[in-house]
C-alpha positions as CSV (number, residue, x, y, z in Angstrom):
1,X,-14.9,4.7,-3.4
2,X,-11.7,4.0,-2.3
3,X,-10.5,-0.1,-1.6
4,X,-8.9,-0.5,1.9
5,X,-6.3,-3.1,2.6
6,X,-6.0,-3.9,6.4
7,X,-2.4,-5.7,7.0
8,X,-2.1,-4.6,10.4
9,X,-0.2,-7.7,12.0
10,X,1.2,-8.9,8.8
11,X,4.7,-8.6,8.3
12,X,7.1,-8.2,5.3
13,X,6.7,-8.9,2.8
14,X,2.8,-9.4,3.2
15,X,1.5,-6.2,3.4
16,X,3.1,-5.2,0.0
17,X,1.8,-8.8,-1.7
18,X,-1.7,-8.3,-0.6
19,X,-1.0,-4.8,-2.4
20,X,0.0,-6.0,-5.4
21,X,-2.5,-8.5,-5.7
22,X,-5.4,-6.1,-5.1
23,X,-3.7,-3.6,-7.6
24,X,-3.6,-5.9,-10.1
25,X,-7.3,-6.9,-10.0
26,X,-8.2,-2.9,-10.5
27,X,-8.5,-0.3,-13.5
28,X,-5.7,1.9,-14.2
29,X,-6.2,5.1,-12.0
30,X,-8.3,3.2,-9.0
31,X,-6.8,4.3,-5.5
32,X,-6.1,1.8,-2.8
33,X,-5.5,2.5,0.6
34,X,-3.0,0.5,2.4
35,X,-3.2,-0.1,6.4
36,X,0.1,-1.8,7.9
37,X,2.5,-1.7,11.4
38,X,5.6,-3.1,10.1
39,X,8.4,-0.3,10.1
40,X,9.4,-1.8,7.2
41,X,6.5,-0.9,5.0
42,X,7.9,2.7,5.1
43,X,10.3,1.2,2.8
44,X,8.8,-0.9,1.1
45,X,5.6,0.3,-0.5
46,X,7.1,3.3,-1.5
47,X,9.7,0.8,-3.6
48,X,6.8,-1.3,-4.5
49,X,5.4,1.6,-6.1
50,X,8.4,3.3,-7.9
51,X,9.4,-0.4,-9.2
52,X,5.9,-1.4,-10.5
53,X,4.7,2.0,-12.3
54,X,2.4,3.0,-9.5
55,X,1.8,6.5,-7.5
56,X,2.1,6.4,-4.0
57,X,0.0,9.8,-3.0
58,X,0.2,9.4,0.3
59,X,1.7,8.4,3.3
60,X,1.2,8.9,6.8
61,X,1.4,7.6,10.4
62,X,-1.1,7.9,13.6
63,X,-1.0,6.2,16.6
64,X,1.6,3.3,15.2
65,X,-0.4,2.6,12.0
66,X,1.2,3.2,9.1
67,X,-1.7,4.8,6.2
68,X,-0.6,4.5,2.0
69,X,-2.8,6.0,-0.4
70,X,-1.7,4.4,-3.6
71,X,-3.0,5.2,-7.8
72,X,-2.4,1.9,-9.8
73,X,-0.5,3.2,-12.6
């Protein structure tokens, strides 16, 4: 089963701190999916990711909701 993260309303830099702190409470391997509207999480996750070891598998937009599919590393 895959953990969701709804940060829809939240703004930088909280969508990528309620990441983080979910990915650091899980196994390495363990997927989270990340919900957010700031444009700026197009930019930010993916960074997130590269920076902190972690795979970002996915990413996608539908009807102004940004979607993440990230793998801790």
């Amino acid at each position: 089963m895959m953990e969701e993260i709804d940060a829809i309303g939240l703004r930088c830099p909280l969508p990528v701190l309620r990441l983080r702190k979910r990915l650091a409470a899980l196994a390495p391997g363990a997927r989270v999916r990340l919900l957010a509207d700031d444009p700026l999480a197009q930019v930010d996750v993916p960074h997130f990711c590269t920076e902190q070891g972690h795979v970002l598998e996915d990413a996608g937009e539908e009807a102004g909701v940004l979607r993440f599919t990230i793998r801790r590393g």
